[in-house]
Phi, psi and omega in degrees: 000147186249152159357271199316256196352286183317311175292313179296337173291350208255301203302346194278315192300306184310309186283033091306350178319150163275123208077004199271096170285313201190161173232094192242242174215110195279212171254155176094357166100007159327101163270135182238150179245127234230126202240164143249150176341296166329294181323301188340311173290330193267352175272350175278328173272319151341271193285024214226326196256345187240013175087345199064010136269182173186146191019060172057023161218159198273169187217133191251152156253163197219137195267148169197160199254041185066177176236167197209155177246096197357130173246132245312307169285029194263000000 
């Protein structure tokens, strides 16, 4: 399984997670998953429970204050 395989499978299992924004490709062959504050514990247990891996790479967690999408008047 690649990188890319691996991060989307991880973000289709997470997104339901509570706090869970996104999942995206740090350095180093890294994935990160990217929480809001709420998210934090359960994704630390999460990744507390897979070893801190997932399909043999490693996953960072990333505190994030989410993403919003430009608004009409930007």
């Amino acid at each position: 399984m690649s990188i890319i395989e691996a991060k989307r499978k991880l973000g289709q299992e997470l997104r339901s997670t509570v706090g869970f924004v996104g999942v995206g490709l740090g350095e180093n062959s890294e994935i990160r998953v990217y929480v809001i504050e709420e998210g934090v514990e359960a994704a630390q247990i999460l990744l507390n429970d897979w070893g801190g891996t997932y399909e043999g790479f490693p996953v960072k967690v990333v505190l994030s204050s989410g993403f919003s999408s430009p608004t009409k008047d930007s």
